[in-house]
C-alpha positions in Angstrom: -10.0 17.0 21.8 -7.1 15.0 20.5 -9.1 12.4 19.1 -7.0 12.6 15.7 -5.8 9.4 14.4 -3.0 9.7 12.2 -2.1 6.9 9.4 1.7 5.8 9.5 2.9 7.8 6.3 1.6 11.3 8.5 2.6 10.7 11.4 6.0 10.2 9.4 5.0 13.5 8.1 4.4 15.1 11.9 8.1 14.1 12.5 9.3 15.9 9.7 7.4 19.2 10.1 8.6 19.2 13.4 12.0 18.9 12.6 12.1 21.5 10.2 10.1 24.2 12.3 13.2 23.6 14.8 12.8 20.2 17.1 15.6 18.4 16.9 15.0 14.7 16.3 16.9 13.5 19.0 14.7 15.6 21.4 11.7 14.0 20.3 13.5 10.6 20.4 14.6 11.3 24.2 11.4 12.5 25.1 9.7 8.9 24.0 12.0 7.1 25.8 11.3 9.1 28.3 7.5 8.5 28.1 8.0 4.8 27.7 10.2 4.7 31.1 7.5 6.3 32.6 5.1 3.9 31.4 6.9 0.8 33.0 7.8 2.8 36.5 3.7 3.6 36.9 2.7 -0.1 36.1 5.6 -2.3 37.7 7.8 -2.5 41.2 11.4 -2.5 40.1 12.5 -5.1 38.4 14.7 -7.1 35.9 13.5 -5.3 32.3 14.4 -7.3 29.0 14.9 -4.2 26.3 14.1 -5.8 22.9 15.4 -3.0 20.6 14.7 -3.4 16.5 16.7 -2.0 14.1 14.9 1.6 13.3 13.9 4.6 15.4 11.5 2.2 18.0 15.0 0.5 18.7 16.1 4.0 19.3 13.4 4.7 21.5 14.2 1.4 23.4 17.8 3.0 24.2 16.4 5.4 26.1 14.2 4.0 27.5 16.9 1.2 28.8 19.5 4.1 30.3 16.5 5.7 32.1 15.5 2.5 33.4 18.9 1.5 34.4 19.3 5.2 36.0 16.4 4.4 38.4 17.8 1.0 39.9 16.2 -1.1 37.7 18.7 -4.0 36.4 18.1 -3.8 32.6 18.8 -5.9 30.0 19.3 -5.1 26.2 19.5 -6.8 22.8 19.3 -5.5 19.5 18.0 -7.5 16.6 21.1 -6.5 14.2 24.4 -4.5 14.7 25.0 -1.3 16.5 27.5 -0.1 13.9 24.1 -0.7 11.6 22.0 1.6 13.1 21.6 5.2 12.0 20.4 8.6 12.7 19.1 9.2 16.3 18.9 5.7 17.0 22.6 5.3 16.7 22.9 8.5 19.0 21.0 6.8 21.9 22.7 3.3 21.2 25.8 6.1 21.5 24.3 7.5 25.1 23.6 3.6 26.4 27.0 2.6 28.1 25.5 -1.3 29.5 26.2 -4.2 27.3 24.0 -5.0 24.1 23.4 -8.5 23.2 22.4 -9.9 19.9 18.6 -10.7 19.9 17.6 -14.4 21.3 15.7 -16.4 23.3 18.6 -15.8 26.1 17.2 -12.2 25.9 14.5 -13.1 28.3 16.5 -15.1 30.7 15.7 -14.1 34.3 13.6 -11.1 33.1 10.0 -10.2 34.9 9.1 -7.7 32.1 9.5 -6.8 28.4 10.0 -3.6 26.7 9.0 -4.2 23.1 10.7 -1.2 20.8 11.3 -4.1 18.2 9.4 -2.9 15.1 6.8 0.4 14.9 3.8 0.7 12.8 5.3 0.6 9.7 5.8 -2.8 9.0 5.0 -4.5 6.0 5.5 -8.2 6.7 5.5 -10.7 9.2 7.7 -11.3 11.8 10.6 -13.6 10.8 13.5 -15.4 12.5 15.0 -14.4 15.6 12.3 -11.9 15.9 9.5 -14.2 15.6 11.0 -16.9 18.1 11.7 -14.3 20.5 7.7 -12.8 20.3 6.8 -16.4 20.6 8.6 -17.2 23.7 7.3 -14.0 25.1 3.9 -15.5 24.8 5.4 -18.9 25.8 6.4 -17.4 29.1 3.5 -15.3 29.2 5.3 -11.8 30.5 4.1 -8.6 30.8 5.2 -6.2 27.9 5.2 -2.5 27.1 5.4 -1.5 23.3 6.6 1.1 22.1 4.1 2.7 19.3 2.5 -0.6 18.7 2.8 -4.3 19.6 6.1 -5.4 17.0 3.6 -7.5 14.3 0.6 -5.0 14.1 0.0 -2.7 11.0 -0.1 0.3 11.9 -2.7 1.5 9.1 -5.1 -1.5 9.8 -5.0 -3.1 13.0 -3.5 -6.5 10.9 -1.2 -8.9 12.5 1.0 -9.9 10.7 2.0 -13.2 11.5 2.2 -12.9 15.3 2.6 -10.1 17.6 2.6 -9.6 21.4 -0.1 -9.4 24.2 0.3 -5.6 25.9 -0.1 -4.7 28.7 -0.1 -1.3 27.8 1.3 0.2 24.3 3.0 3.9 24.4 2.4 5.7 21.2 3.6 9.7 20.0 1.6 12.4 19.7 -1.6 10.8 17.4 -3.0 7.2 18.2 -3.1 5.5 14.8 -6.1 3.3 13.1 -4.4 0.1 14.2 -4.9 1.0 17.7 -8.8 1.0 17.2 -9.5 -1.2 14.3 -9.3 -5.4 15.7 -7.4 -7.3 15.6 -4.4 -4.8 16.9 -6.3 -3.0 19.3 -7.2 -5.9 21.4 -3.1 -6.5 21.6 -2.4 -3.0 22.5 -3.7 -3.0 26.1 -3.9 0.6 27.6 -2.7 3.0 24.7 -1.1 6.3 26.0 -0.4 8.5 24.2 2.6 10.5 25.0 3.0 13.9 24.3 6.7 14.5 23.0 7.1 17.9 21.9 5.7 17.7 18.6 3.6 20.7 18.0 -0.4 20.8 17.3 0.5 23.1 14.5 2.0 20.2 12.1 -2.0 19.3 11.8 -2.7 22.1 9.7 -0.9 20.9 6.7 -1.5 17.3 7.2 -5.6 18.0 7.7 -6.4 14.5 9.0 -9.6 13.0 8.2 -9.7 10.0 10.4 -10.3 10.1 14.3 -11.5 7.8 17.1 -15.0 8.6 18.2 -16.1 10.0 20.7 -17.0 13.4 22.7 -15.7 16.5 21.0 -16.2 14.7 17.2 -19.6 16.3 17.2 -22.3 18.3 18.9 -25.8 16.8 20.1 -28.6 18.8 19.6 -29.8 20.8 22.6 -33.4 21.6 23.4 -34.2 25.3 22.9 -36.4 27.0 25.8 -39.0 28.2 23.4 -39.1 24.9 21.2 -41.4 22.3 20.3 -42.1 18.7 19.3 -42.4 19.4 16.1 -38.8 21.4 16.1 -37.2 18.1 17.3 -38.3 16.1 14.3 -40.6 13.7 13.0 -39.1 10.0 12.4 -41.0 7.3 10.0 -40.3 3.9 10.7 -41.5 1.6 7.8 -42.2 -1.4 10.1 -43.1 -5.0 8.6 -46.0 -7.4 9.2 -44.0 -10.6 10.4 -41.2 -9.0 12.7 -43.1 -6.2 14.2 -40.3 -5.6 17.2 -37.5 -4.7 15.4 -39.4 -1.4 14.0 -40.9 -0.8 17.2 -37.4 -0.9 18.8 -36.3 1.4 16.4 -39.3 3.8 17.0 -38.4 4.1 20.4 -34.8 4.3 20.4 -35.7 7.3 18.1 -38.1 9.2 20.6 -35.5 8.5 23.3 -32.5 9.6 21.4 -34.6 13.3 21.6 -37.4 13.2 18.0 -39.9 14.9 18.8 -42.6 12.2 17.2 -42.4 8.6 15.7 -44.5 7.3 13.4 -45.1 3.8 12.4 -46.0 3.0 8.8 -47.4 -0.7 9.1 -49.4 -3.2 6.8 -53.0 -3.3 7.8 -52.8 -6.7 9.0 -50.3 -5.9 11.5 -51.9 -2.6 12.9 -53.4 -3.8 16.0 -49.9 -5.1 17.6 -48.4 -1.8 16.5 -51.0 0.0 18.3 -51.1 -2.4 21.4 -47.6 -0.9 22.0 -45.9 1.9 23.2 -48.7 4.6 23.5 -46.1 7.4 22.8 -46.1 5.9 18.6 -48.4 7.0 16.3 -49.2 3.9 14.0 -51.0 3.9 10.5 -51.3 1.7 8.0 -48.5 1.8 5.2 -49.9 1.5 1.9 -50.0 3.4 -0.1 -47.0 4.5 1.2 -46.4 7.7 -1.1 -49.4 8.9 1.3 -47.5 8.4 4.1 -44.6 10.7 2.6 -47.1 13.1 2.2 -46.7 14.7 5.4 -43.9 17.3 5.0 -43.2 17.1 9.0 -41.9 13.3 8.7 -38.2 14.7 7.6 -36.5 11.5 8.4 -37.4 7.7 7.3 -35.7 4.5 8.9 -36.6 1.4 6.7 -35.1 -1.8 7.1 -36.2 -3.4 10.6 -38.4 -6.3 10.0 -39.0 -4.7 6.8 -38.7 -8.1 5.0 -36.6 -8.2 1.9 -38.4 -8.1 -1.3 -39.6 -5.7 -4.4 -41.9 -4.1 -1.6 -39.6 -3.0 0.5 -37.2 -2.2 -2.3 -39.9 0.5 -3.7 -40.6 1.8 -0.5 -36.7 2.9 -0.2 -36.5 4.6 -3.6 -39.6 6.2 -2.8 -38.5 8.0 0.5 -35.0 8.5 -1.1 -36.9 10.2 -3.8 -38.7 12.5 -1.6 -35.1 14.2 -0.5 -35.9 13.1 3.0 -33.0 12.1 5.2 -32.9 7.9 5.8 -31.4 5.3 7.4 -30.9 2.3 5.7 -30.7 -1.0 7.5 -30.9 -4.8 7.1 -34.2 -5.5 5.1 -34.0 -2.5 3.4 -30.1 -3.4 2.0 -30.8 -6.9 1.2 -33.5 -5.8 -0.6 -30.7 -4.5 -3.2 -28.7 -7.8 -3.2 -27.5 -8.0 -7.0 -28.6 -4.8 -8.1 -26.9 -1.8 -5.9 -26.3 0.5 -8.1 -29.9 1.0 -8.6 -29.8 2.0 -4.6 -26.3 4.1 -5.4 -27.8 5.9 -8.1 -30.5 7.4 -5.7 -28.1 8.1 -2.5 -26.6 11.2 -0.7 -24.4 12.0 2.0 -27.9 12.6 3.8 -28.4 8.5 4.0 -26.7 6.7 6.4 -26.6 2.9 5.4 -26.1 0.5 8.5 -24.4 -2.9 7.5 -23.4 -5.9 9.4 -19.9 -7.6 7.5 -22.2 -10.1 5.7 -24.5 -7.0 4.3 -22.1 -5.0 3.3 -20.3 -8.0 1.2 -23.6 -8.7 -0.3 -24.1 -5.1 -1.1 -20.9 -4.3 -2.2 -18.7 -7.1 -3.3 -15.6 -8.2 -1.9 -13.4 -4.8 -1.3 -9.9 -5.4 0.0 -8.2 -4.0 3.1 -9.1 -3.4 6.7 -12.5 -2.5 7.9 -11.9 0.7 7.9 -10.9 0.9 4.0 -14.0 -1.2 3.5 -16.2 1.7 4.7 -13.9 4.3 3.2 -14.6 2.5 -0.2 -18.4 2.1 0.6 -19.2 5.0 1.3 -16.9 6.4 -1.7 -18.9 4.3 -4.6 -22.7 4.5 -2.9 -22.5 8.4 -1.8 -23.8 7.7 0.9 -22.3 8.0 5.2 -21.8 4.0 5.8 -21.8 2.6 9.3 -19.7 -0.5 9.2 -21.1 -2.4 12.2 -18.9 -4.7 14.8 -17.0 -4.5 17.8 -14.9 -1.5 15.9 -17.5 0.2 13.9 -17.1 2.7 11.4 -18.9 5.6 10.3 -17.5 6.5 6.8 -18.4 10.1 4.8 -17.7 9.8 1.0 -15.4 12.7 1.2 -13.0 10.3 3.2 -13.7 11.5 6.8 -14.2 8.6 9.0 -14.5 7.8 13.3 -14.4 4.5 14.9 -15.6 3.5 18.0 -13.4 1.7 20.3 -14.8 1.5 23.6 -18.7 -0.8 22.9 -18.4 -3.4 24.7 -19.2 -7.2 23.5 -23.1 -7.1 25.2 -24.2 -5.2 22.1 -24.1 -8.5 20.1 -27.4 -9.4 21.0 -30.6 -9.0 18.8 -32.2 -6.0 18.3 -29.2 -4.0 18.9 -29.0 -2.7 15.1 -32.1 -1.9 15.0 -32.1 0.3 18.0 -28.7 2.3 16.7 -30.9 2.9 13.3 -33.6 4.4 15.2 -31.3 6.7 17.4 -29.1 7.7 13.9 -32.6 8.7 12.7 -33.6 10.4 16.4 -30.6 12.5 16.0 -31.3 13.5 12.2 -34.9 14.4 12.6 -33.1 17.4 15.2 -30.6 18.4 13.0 -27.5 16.5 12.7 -25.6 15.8 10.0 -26.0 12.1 8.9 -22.2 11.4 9.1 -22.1 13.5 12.9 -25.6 11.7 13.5 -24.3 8.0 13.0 -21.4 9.0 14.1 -22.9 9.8 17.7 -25.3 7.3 17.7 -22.6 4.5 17.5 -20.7 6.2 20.2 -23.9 6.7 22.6 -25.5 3.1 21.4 -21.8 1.9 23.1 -22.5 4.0 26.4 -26.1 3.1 26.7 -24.8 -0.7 26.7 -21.9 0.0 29.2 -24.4 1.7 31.4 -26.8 -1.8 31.3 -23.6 -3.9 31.4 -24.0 -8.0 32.1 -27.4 -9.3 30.4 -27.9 -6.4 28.2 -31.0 -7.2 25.9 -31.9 -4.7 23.2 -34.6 -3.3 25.0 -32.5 -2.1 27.8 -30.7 0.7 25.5 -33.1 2.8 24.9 -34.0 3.3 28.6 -30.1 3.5 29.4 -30.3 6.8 26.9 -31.6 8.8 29.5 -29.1 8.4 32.1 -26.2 8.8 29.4 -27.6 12.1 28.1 -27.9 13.3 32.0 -24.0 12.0 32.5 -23.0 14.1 29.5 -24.9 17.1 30.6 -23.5 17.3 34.3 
């Protein structure tokens, strides 16, 4: 799968391999053009095209795509923000190639014209849009046409998904090669409209030396457990859910996410006082009673403990943590269980492994962790970099973050999953999926992507309850 994403300075680096091992630069600069060209003929009837060309290699990319355009019928329009006799490289070849008129970039640029081209500024930029640039972008919105970037929406960091200042709404954004983070991580990727990705000649070798470590979620990022012919429940894992007295449905979500997502067993570890409505549940949970809990971690066959749903934050809960963390059992840490460190995380970090996946809405993982600068994804990077442990950054781009700097994000969950309950049913399917095996970054990893398909499947008045019984259908999909 190509699911690689590639930060600006490698991709940077992808061009120059390529080069070196023998494609010429202006072949991979024709064959975007090429690709962007492409991109407009498939979405539009021919038209009048306004080329807004920048002053680097996307500008470049916009002069081919403009001559192709024009080639085809299509009346075409072109300005360049800066001089011609400015450019360089293989951008100055294709403004070379380009025999129509260029214009200086303005608002007259997108006189009489039903569509734009955007090849103003690539995924490199460092600051906000400014002057002509900025007016132009604006009256783009203004006028509310349809644009096609090239790599990404001119105003969008390509490393984070930031907009800087203002940038386009795409209809569909042609990229080379690699998507990059900004096309996953929000705010960019909601401006990006369909990303394609456009093969242009650069070969899969370059990836060898540049050994990404980011990619986008999703099939072919890791490997679900399979049931073996001969097997048996207690070969698919044992989950303990540490549920609470007050809040007794989030645990009993989680427990049944976990037997859906494949664990062989669930057990619920509640307070005696709260028994009864355990046990008036599903039948399928084994319930006892919590305390004393070290009892509880007795059994060698529980291998994985989920603490946090309706745990209720407190000392309590806190001990209960470090006590199944002490054991060397795989967890999953959520809610409760993380504000139970508020103020005092490295006591947590000081017990954690890359076999703990910790589950944190924004507002947990700032309590946790402090203010830590950058994009959502260096958040996680850095989270899961000082705890030791896989973090799973929730929100409509969530990412799952291994301390040795690996990290997915999901793109496609749709906006149903913000309903209550949901977080504790992807902490009970993460643990579901560790109890059979998994690693805990390829375990959250799946269960973020899954938790997304499960919701897709419910679709309009998703409640948390629904995901679990969507799992079935899902795992049948994938299987067929």
């Amino acid at each position: 799968m190509v699911n690689e994403l590639l930060t600006v300075e490698q991709m940077y680096r992808a061009d120059a391999r390529a080069m070196a091992g023998g494609v010429a630069g202006e072949h991979l600069m024709e064959a975007a053009g090429w690709a962007v060209a492409r991109a407009v003929r498939q979405r539009f009837a021919k038209g009048r095209v306004a080329v807004l060309c920048g002053p680097g290699n996307n500008g470049g990319d916009g002069f081919v795509a403009a001559r192709l355009l024009e080639r085809d019928g299509w009346a075409v329009r072109l300005s360049l923000l800066g001089r011609v006799e400015a450019l360089k490289g293989d951008a100055a070849l294709m403004a070379a190639r380009w025999r129509g008129g260029v214009e200086p970039l303005s608002l007259d640029s997108l006189r009489r014209c039903d569509l734009v081209i955007d090849a103003l500024f690539g995924a490199g930029l460092a600051r906000p849009l400014e002057g002509q640039a900025k007016a132009v972008v604006e009256e783009v919105a203004r006028r509310k046409l349809p644009v096609i970037a090239v790599d990404v929406p001119s105003g969008v960091q390509g490393d984070s998904g930031e907009v800087l200042g203002l940038a386009p709404q795409c209809v569909a954004t042609v990229t080379f090669f690699r998507k990059k983070p900004g096309h996953c991580l929000l705010p960019g990727r909601l401006l990006c409209g369909e990303v394609v990705v456009a093969d242009i000649g650069i070969p899969v070798t370059v990836l060898d030396d540049i050994r990404p470590t980011l990619a986008e979620n999703g099939l072919g990022r890791w490997r679900l457990p399979r049931l073996a012919a001969d097997g048996h429940k207690y070969g698919r894992g044992h989950v303990l859910v540490a549920g609470g007295g007050a809040m007794t449905g989030a645990a009993r979500l989680a427990a049944r996410a976990a037997r859906r997502i494949g664990a062989g067993l669930v057990t619920i570890a509640a307070p005696a006082e709260a028994l009864d409505l355990y046990r008036a549940g599903d039948p399928g949970n084994i319930v006892v009673e919590a305390e004393p809990f070290e009892t509880v971690l007795a059994d060698p066959r529980r291998n994985v403990v989920v603490l946090g749903p309706g745990g209720g934050v407190g000392e309590a809960l806190a001990a209960r943590v470090l006590a199944s963390l002490g054991s060397g059992r795989a967890c999953v840490l959520d809610a409760d269980a993380l504000g139970s460190f508020g103020g005092q995380a490295e006591r947590l970090f000081a017990k954690l492994s890359d076999n703990v996946v910790l589950t944190p809405h924004d507002g947990e993982f700032q309590r946790l962790f402090g203010t830590v600068a950058g994009s959502r994804l260096d958040r996680a990077l850095e989270g899961a970099r000082r705890s030791g442990a896989v973090v799973l950054l929730k929100g409509p781009d969530t990412v799952v973050a291994h301390p040795d700097g690996r990290a997915t994000i999901t793109t496609d969950a749709p906006p149903d999953l913000a309903t209550a309950g949901a977080g504790d049913v992807l902490a009970g399917m993460i643990a579901g999926l560790l109890a059979q095996g998994m690693t805990a970054f390829d375990a959250a990893s799946a269960a973020a992507w899954l938790h997304g398909q499960a919701a897709k499947a419910v679709g309009r008045g998703l409640i948390a309850e629904d995901l679990a019984e969507a799992l079935p259908a899902v795992r049948n999909a994938l299987s067929s």
